[in-house]
Steps between C-alpha positions, in 0.01 A plus 500: 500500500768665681824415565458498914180199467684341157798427756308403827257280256834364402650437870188333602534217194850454574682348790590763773911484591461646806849546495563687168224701625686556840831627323274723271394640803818585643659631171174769404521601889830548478435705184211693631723643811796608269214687284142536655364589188631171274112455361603157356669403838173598673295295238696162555573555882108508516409271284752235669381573843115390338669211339598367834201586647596780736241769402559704785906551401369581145315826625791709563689469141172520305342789703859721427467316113128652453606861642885469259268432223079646549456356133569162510217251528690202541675654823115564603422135456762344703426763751156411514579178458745532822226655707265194425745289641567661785146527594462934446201429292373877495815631387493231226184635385584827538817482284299281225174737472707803450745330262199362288357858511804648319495173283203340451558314215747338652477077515740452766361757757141331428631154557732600786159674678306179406775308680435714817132500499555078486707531786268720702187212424392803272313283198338800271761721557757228373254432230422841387906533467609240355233557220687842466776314469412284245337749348830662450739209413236234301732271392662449850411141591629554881261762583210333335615209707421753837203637373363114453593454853365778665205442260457143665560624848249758428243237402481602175532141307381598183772783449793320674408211222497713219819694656686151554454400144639812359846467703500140409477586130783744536722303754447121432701412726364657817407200669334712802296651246357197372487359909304773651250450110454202603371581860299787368336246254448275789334715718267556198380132533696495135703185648593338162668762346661573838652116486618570147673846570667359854597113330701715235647681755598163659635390142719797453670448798597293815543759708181694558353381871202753457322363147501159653358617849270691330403127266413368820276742614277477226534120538364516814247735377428259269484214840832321310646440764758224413615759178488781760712339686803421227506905430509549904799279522675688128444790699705411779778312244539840416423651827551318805356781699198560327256564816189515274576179285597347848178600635304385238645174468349476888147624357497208210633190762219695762263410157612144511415457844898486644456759804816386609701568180340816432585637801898430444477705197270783682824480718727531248357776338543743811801361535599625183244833560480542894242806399277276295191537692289296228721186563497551890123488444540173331667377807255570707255334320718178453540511899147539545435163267763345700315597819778701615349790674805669678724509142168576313404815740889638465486478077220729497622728701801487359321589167329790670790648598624495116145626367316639768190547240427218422181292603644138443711447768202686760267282393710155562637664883156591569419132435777374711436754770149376508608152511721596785221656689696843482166671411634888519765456266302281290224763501779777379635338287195391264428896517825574403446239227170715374651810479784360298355306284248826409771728451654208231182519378473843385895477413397242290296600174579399211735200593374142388128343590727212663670803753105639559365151582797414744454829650099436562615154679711695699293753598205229580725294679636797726120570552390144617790472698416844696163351511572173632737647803195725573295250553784326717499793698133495567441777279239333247381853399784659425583210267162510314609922461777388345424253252185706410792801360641191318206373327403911431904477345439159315161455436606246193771329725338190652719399792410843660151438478568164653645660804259739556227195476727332748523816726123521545469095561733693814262693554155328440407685248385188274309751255811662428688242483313300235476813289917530485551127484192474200683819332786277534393203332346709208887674477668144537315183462686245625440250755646645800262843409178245483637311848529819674165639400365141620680549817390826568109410428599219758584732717148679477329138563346574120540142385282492220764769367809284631392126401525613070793689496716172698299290298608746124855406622494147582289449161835654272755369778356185682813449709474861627604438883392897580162474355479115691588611837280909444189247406580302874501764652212638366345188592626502854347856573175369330444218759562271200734269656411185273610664201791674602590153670455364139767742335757455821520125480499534036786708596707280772463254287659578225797642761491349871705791625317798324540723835245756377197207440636298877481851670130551342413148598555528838307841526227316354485221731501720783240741360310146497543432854741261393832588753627137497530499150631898422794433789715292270497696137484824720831416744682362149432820373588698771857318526567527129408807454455782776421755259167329391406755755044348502645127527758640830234692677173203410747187683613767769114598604379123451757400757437772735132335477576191546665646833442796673848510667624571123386832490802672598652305191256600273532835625888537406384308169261781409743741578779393327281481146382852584877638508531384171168537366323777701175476273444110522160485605459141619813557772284818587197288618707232620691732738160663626302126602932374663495859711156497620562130614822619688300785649554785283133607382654850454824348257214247329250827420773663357635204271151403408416852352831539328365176315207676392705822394708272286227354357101599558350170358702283752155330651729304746645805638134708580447206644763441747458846589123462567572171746756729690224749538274272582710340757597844635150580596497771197146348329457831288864482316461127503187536315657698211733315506369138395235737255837572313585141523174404396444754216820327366309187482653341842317249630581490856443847489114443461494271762651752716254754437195297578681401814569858594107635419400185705704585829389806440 
């Protein structure tokens, strides 16, 4: 090694007087103008200017050093080494590639190269160098200790292992040798010797904040959190400022359920890092648990601004956008979120399984999400595009072929969707996979199909509130009101207030002709809670029959569920009978066909619209009408036909 890195090796390890450096200055300038040629007052004035870090003042007395002296390499080094800092990257290289031509068995040209390609994100080239290097000076434990590095950054775990172990057999006591061995091992899924290499690390000395941070990840690899924890907080006994040990002592309280305590340290850590985008991520999600919209919404795009690649923090806005009806930006957003999270994808190979799977979610969940604010924007086929190119991307990943199944329950396409959401089940088969197949047979009015898969569930899980309430519903759309009344009251008995089973109940009872007895459940439902969107518009249409004069109200009820639920097909036909008694026929047509577009095998709905016809003096439509009704097994319908051929 030559004397120009031996020295600067030597000024990094020891503390920097800036200054003795500042008087060294003065005295080799002061030499340098008496004699412009003073090679050795060139050499320090240089190298003091790159001790204190002004790279730029270093230029001048190293350029004049390299043209006093053509032959010396360690003037070239501190020259290139100058450039580097000053950000003149191409003269850098320039300087170094010729230099290593005239000497290219030289160590410290290799390393000094390898040192620039690092700096320029340049992995092989700082690998291919540094090998040189090493190739050149064996026995040097410092540049085996960058060639393990660039190794690791490279990917390249097996080598960087092999490479780490060498410079720890020649320099014991290189405890950021044995730290970055230890990550390199963990990243192998070799965790126990990773413990053993980074705990003697911790026994050697007090004063190394990275081998306990890097414990604690593997801790929390391991899901210990409590022991993750204790090398979080060593870490910042060491380090107060530690933003990733801060941030992941927000991830393992977030693991223990403390939103609120997690978020302080999420705070803390871009406190201490205000360009952490991972821990203003965190944030956001801690905001969003806390139901905090407004703070949650300015974390992520906080984050973006950091990392503007990255598909996380789309995903989550797109969510909140959605939620706050902002449907553009929610709609560019999850694109944005696809085309990151592909181009991480294909930056990606190699890295962990755990990395791939995460990125998979990501992409899934960017997917759904453009899906979902498709279909809030009307656009059902668009969405069902969409998904498809995820499930043709993922064909293994089962929450993409859920959304797609859910996309064409959009779109009435109950073929398709029972062929994603069956894939589904085969991919993943869990409960909710065997509930949403159930629901989706439902859907199609193919009971025999529905009825065993509820029943499969409630046979492993028999207090399985999903598969209780899909099988009364089932029941309800069946005409079998006794045994779906059966279930309801099984289930409000064992819990009084069980909004879900009162809200059914009074359906029911209405369904049955029964309005004096669906009035009470329905308006306690209604009150509680508004969202139980079936419950709100049943009590509003059974008062508006009880009284005529109601039908403006149940007009603004219908309405108001159909701002936030555009698709809700029982507001749909509620709205179309409320505006055709307040003399809309036009507004009621309309409403009672969107019904039907939202869902085909709504009997109730052909119906309606066949009584408007009728009423309207249009026999022909009426007629088709009540045969849709009737071909979906409506009663009334029937009767309405025979009525019709006998006026006729």
């Amino acid at each position: 090694m030559t004397l120009a890195i031996a020295l600067s090796l030597a000024l990094a390890q020891q503390p920097v007087d800036p200054d003795a450096l500042r008087r060294t200055v003065a005295v080799e300038a002061a030499t340098v103008e008496k004699n412009a040629g003073d090679t050795e007052a060139l050499y320090r004035l240089g190298l003091a200017h790159l001790s204190l870090g002004e790279a730029k003042k270093a230029i001048k007395p190293l350029e004049l050093l390299v043209k006093t002296d053509p032959e010396s390499v360690d003037a070239k080094l501190l020259l290139a080494r100058a450039y580097r800092g000053a950000g003149e990257i191409e003269k850098a290289k320039a300087l170094l590639d010729q230099a290593i031509l005239q000497l290219p068995e030289d160590s410290a040209l290799h390393a000094e190269r390898g040192q620039l390609a690092r700096a320029t994100v340049d992995l092989p080239g700082a690998v291919a160098h540094y090998r040189k290097a090493v190739e050149f000076a064996p026995d040097d434990a410092d540049l085996l200790f960058n060639l393990g590095e660039a190794l690791q950054a490279s990917r390249n775990l097996e080598d960087s292992i092999a490479i780490y172990r060498k410079t720890i057999a020649l320099k014991p006591d290189l405890s950021q040798a044995k730290v970055n061995l230890g990550k390199a091992l963990a990243e192998k899924g070799l965790f126990g010797e990773a413990k053993e290499i980074l705990s003697s690390v911790n026994k050697d000395t007090l004063t190394d904040a990275e081998a306990h941070y890097n414990l604690g990840v593997i801790f929390m690899r391991e899901g210990a959190i409590g022991q993750a924890t204790t090398e979080f907080e060593r870490t910042l006994a060491i380090t107060p400022k530690h933003a990733q040990a801060l941030n992941n002592l927000g991830v393992a309280w977030d693991a223990r359920a403390d939103t609120k305590k997690a978020l302080d340290y999420f705070k803390k850590a871009t406190g201490a890092d205000a360009t952490f985008a991972e821990a203003w991520f965190n944030q956001g999600m801690s905001y969003m648990k806390l139901n905090n919209q407004a703070q949650a919404t300015r974390a992520f795009e906080q984050a973006l601004k950091l990392e503007p690649g990255s598909s996380g923090p789309y995903v989550q806005l797109g969510s909140l956008y959605l939620k706050q009806g902002k449907k553009d930006r929610a709609l560019e957003a999850f694109k944005k979120a696809i085309a990151a999270a592909e181009a991480d994808e294909k930056d990606s190979k190699g890295f962990l399984q755990l990395k791939k799977l995460n990125d998979v979610r990501r992409t899934t969940d960017a997917y759904r999400g453009l899906a979902l604010t498709l279909l809030s924007m009307g656009k059902v086929d668009d969405a069902v595009a969409a998904l498809k190119t995820a499930v043709e991307k993922m064909p293994k990943d089962a929450s993409a072929r859920l959304a797609l199944g859910e996309a064409y329950l959009a779109q009435n396409n109950f073929e398709g969707a029972i062929a994603q959401l069956t894939e589904r089940l085969a991919l993943e088969p869990t409960t909710d996979a065997r509930l949403d197949l159930a629901r989706a047979y439902a859907r199609k009015r193919v009971a025999k199909q529905a009825e065993p898969l509820y029943r499969e569930v409630l046979k492993s899980e028999p207090d399985n509130r999903a598969a209780k309430m899909g099988l009364v519903d089932l029941y309800l759309s069946m005409g079998r009101y006794p045994d779906a009344e059966t279930m309801l009251k099984e289930a409000l008995k064992a819990d009084e207030n069980d909004l879900q089973a009162l809200s059914r109940l009074g359906i029911l009872k209405s369904r049955m002709g029964r309005p004096n007895e669906a009035l009470e459940p329905l308006e306690r439902v209604s009150t509680q809670n508004p969202l139980l969107y079936d419950a709100r518009a049943e009590y509003a249409f059974l008062l508006f029959r009880g009284d005529p004069a109601n039908a403006g109200r149940c007009v603004d009820t219908m309405k108001d569920i159909l701002t936030s639920e555009p698709r809700h097909v029982l507001s749909l036909q509620y709205l179309g009978a409320c505006l055709f008694t307040k003399g809309d026929p036009a507004g009621a047509e309309a409403s009672f066909k969107a019904a039907i577009n939202v869902d085909p095998t709504f009997a109730a709905a052909q119906y309606s619209l066949g009584e408007l016809y009728e009423n309207t003096g249009k026999k022909e439509e009426a007629k088709k009408a009540y045969e849709a009704a009737a071909a979906l097994e409506h009663s009334e319908a029937r009767d309405a036909l025979k009525r019709l051929a006998a006026t006729k």
